[in-house]
C-alpha positions in Angstrom: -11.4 -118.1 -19.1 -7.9 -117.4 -18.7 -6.8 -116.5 -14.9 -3.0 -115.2 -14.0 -2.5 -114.6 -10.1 0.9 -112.3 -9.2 2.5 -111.1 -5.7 4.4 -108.3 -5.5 7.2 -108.2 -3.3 7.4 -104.2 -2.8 4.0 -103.3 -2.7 4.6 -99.5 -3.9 6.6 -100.5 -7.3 2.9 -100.9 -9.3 1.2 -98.3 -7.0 4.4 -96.0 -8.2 4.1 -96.6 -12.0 0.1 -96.2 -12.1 1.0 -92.7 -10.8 3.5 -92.5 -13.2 1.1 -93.4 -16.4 -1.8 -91.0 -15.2 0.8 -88.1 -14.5 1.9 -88.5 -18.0 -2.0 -88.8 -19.3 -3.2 -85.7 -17.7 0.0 -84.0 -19.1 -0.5 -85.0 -22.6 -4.4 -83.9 -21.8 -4.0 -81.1 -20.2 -5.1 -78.7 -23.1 -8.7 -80.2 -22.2 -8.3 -79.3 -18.8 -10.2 -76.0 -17.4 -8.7 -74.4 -14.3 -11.0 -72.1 -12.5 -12.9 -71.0 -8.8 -15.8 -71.7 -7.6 -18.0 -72.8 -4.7 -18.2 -76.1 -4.3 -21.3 -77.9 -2.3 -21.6 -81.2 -0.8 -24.8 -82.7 0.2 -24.9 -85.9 1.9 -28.2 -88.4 2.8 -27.7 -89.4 6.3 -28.7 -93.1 7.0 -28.7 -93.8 3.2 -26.8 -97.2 4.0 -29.7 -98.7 6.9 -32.5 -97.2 4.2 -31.0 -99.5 1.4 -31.0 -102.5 3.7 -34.7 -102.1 4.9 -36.0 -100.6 1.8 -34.8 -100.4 -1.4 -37.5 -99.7 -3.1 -37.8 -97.1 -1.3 -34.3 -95.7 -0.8 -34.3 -95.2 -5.1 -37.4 -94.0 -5.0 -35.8 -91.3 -2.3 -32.3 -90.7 -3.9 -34.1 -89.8 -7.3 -36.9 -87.3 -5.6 -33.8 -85.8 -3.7 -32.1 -85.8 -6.7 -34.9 -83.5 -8.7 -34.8 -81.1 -5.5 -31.5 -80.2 -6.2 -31.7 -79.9 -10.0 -35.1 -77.0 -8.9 -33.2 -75.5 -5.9 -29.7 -75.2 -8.4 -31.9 -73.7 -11.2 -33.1 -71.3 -9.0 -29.7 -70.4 -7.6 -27.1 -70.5 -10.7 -25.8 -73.9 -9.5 -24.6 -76.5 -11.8 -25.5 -80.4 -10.8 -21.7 -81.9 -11.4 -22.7 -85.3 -10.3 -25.0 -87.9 -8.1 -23.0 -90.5 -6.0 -25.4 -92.5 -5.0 -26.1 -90.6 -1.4 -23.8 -87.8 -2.4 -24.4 -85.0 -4.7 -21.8 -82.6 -5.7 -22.5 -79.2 -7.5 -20.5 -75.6 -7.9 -21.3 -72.3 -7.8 -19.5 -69.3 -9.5 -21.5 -67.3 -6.4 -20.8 -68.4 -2.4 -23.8 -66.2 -1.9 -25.9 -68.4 -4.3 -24.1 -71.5 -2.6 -25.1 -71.0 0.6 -28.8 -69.8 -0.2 -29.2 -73.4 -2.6 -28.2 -75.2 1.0 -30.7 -73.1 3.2 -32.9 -73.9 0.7 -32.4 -77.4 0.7 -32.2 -77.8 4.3 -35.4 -76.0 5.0 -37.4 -78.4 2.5 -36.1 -81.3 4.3 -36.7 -79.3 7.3 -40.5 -79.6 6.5 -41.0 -82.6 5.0 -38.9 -84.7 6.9 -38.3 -87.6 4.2 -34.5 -87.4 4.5 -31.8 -86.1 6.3 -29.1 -84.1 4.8 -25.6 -82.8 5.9 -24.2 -80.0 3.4 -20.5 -78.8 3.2 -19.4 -75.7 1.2 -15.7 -74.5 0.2 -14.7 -71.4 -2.0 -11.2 -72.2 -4.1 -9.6 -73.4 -7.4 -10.9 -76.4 -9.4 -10.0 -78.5 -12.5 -13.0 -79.1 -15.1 -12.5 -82.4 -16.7 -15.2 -82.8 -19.6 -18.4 -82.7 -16.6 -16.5 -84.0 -13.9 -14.4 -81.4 -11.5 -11.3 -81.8 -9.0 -9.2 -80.1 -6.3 -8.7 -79.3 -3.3 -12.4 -77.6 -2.8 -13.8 -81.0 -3.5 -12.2 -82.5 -0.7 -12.5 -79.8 1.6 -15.9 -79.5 0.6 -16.9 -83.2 0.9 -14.9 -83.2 4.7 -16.7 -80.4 6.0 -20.2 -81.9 5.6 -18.6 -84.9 7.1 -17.8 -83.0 10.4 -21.9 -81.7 10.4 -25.0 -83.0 12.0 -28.2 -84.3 10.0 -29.7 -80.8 9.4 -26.6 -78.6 9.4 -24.4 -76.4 6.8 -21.2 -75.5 7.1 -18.6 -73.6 5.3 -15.3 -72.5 5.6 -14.1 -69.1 5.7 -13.6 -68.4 1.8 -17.2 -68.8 1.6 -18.2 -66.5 5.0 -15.9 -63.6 3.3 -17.7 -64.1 -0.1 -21.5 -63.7 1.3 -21.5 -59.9 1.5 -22.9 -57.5 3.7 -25.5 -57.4 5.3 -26.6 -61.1 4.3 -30.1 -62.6 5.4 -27.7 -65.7 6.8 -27.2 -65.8 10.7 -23.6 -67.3 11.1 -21.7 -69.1 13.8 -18.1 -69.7 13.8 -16.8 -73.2 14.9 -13.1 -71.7 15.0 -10.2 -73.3 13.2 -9.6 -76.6 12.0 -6.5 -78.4 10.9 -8.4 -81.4 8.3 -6.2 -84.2 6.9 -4.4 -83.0 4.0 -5.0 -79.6 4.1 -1.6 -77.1 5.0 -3.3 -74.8 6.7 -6.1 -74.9 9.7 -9.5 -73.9 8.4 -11.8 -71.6 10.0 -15.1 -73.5 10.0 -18.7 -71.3 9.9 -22.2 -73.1 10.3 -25.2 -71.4 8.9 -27.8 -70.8 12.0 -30.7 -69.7 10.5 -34.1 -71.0 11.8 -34.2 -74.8 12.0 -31.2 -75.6 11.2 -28.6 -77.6 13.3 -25.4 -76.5 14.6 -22.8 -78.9 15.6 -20.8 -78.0 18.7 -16.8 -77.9 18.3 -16.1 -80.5 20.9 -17.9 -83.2 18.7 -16.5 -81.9 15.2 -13.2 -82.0 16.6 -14.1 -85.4 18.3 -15.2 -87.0 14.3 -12.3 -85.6 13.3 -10.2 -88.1 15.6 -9.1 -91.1 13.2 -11.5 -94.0 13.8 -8.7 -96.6 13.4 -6.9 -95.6 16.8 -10.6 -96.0 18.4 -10.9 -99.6 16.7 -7.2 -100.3 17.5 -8.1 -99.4 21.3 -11.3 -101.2 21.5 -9.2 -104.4 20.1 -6.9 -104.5 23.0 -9.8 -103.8 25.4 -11.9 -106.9 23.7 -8.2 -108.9 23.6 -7.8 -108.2 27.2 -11.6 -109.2 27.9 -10.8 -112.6 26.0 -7.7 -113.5 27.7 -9.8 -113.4 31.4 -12.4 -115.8 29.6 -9.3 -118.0 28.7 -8.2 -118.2 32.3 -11.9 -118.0 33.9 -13.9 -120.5 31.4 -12.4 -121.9 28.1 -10.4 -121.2 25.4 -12.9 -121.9 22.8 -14.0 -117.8 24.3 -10.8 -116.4 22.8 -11.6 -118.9 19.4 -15.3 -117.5 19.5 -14.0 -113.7 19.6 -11.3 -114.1 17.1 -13.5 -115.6 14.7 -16.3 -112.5 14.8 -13.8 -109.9 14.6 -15.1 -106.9 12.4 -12.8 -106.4 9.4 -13.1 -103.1 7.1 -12.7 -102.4 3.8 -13.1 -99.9 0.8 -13.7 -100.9 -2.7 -12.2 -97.8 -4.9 -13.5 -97.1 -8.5 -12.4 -99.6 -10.7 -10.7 -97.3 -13.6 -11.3 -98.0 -17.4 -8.4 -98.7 -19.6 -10.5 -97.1 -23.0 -12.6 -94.1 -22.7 -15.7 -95.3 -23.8 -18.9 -95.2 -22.7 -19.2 -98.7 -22.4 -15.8 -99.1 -20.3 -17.2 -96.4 -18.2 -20.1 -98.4 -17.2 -19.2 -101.3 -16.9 -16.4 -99.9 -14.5 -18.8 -98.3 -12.6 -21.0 -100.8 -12.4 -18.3 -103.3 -11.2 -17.5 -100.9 -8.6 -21.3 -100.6 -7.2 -22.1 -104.2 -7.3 -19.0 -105.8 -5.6 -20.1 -103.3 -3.0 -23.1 -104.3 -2.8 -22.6 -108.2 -2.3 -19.8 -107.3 0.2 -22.1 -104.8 2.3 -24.7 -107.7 3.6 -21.4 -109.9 5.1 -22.0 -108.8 8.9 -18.5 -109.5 9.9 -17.5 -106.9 7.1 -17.4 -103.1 7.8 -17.8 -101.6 4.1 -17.1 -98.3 2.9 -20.0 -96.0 0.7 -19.4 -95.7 -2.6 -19.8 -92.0 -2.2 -16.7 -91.7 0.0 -14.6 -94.3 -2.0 -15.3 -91.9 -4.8 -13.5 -89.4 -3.5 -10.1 -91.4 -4.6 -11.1 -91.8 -8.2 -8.0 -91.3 -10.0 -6.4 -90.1 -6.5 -2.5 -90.3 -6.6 -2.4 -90.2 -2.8 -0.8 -93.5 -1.4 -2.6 -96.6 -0.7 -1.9 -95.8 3.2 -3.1 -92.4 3.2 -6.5 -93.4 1.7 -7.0 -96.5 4.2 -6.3 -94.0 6.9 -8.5 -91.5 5.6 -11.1 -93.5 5.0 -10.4 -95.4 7.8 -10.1 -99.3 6.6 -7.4 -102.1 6.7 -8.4 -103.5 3.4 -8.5 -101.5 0.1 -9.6 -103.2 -3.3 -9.3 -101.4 -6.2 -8.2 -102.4 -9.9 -9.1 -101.5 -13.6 -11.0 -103.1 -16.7 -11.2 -102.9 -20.5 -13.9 -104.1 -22.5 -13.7 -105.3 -25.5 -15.6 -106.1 -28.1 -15.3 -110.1 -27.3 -14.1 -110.5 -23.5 -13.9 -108.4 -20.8 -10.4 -107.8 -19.0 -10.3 -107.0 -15.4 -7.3 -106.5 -12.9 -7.9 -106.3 -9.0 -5.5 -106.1 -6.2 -5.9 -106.6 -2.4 -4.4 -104.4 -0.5 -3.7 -104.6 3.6 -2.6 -101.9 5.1 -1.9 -103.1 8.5 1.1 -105.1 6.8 1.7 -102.9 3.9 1.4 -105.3 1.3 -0.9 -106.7 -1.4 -2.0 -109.8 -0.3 -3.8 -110.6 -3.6 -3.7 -109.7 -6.8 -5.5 -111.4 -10.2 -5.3 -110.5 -13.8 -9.1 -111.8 -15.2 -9.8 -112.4 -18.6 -13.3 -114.0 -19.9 -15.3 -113.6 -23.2 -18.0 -110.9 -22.3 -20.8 -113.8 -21.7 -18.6 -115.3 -18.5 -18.2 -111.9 -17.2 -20.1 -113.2 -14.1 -17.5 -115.5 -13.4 -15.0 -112.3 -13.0 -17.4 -111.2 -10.3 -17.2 -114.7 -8.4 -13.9 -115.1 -8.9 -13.3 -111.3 -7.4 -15.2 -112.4 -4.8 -14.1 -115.3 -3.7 -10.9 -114.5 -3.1 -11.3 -111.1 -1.0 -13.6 -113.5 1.4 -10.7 -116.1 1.2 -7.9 -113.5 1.9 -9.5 -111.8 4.5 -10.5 -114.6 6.7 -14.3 -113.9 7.0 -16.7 -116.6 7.9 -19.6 -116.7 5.9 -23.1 -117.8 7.3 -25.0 -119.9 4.9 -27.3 -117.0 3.9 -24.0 -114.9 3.7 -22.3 -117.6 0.8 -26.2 -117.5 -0.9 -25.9 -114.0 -1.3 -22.7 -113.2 -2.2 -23.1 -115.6 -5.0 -26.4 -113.8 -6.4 -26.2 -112.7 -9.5 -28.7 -110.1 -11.2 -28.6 -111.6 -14.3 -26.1 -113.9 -16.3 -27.5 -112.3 -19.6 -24.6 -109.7 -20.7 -26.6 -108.2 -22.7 -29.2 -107.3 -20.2 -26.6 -106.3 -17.7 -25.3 -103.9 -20.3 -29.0 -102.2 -20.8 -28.9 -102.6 -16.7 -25.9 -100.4 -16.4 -27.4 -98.6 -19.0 -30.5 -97.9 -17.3 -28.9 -97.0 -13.8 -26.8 -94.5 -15.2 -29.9 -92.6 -16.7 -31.9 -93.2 -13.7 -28.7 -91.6 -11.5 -28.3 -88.3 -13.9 -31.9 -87.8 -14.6 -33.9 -84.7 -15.5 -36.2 -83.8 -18.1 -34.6 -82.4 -20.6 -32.1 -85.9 -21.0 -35.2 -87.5 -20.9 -37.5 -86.6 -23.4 -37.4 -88.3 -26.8 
């Protein structure tokens, strides 16, 4: 296994040319590329994150029912599945009428049986179709609004409210205008109050809207000022005892594939996934979803603006080619309290050490961070599922089936 570790001096000069090279890609592609409007819906499980941890059995078992809801409800509504993240799902509808009647819909079942919880967000405007993936600024509007909802609740912006008709069976409640993060102009919010469903009040949507990192930047000094009276009342091992259990953040972004095959694809993905999930027991470790990290797939907004956004001091994000012999991955560190990648490796291993890319990964974000591990924290973050490539491969394999599943794929 060959290992090469680099530092950059200006952080922005390899951020700066990766924007370059995909700028260039989509422009060579862009004959493949399908502009068009529609409605864009974002469901969201709330809680998916404690349900993993206590169950995950249970949790998969949940996702994939929740999952085969939406492909009936869609059906029944002219709504197109675009894809499952995990605890997101994101679909499109030529219709806002049909949008909004798929969420009632939804909400209502959930409503009744009470298995999950789900907040839905709506938006009406121009996408990209890419092959079956879509992009745009309805995506992100979409994916922010059900953000800003309670477990229970739908809302929509004002594209959507002037594209139900009249009269409509849909009771509405305007939340007034909203300015979101990287939108030009303030939105006018609606939520759908039909029976059972929950409607958010505007103090605490504009509340969630307030960035989290001035909060944890606030409680800091209040905790720093709390530790320097222990210094001077008891002992300085008090200051020692607080540094050492601070809560750091962090947001692994979708490792991109160099190739285009389905095997690159996977294994990206799956890289992705699983360093989440061996960094999400680490309790000193605050961990973004997958499903929001997601949003920044193949994002050319700047490595500040997404920490911000998503709220973290730590990004790690990277790409891989595979091979038909080894397996290739580069992963940088970034900080964005200093502004600078703190870390950076180019890792190369035949495909049968790829486990050892995974350790080495790792390793090193726990190392550069500064978290202290307990003993049960080191066990599991050095757990592997398997070190059989090949069954890691039929793994992936698996997992991506089991994430995109409905009959028709599924019968042979």
């Amino acid at each position: 296994m060959t290992i090469l570790f680099l530092k950059f001096e200006d952080p922005t000069s390899y951020s700066n040319l990766t924007h370059t090279l995909k700028f260039l890609f989509f422009s060579i592609m862009k004959e493949d590329l399908k502009k068009t409007k529609a409605a864009i819906l974002f469901s969201d499980i709330v809680g998916y994150t404690a349900l993993m941890g206590d169950n995950q059995d249970l949790a998969f078992e949940l996702v994939n029912k929740n999952l085969k809801i939406h492909q009936d409800i869609l059906a029944k509504n002219n709504g197109k599945l675009i894809k499952e993240l995990g605890d997101g799902i994101l679909c499109s509808f030529t219709d806002s009428h049909d949008a909004v009647a798929a969420a009632y819909e939804l909400q209502k079942h959930y409503f009744n049986s009470k298995e999950l919880n789900l907040r839905i967000g709506i938006h009406y405007g121009e996408v990209i179709l890419d092959r079956n993936d879509v992009f745009g600024d309805a995506v992100n509007i979409a994916s922010r609004l059900q953000t800003l909802g309670l477990p229970g609740s739908v809302l929509f912006s004002k594209k959507i409210q002037e594209g139900i008709g009249e009269p409509s069976i849909f009771k509405l409640v305007s939340k007034g205008l909203f300015k979101l993060k990287n939108v030009k102009e303030p939105i006018e919010i609606y939520a759908l109050a039909n029976e059972g469903l929950k409607i958010p009040k505007r103090g605490e949507m504009l509340k969630l809207l307030e960035s989290r990192l001035k909060k944890f930047m606030v409680a800091a000094v209040i905790f720093l000022a709390v530790s320097l009276i222990g210094f001077l009342i008891y002992h300085n091992s008090y200051i020692k005892q607080f540094t050492e259990t601070e809560i750091k953040s962090i947001a692994v972004l979708p490792f991109s594939q160099v190739n285009e095959g389905d095997d690159d694809i996977r294994f990206s993905d799956g890289l992705t996934l699983d360093l989440i999930s061996h960094l999400s027991p680490i309790s000193t470790l605050r961990i973004i979803s997958k499903s929001s990290s997601e949003t920044y797939k193949d994002s050319n907004e700047s490595l500040d603006l997404i920490a911000e956004n998503l709220q973290v001091q730590f990004l790690l994000y990277g790409d891989l080619e595979n091979s038909k012999d080894s397996i290739f991955v580069h992963a940088e560190l970034y900080d964005s309290h200093i502004k600078e990648i703190i870390w950076q490796g180019f890792l190369k291993s035949e495909r049968e050490n790829f486990f050892q890319i995974y350790t080495q990964i790792l390793k090193n974000v726990v190392s550069e961070i500064g978290l202290k591990l307990t003993p049960e924290e080191t066990i599991q973050l050095e757990k592997l599922y398997t070190k059989n490539i090949s069954a890691f491969d039929y793994y992936l394999l698996g997992r991506e089936y089991f994430y995109k599943y409905n009959i028709h794929l599924n019968q042979f």
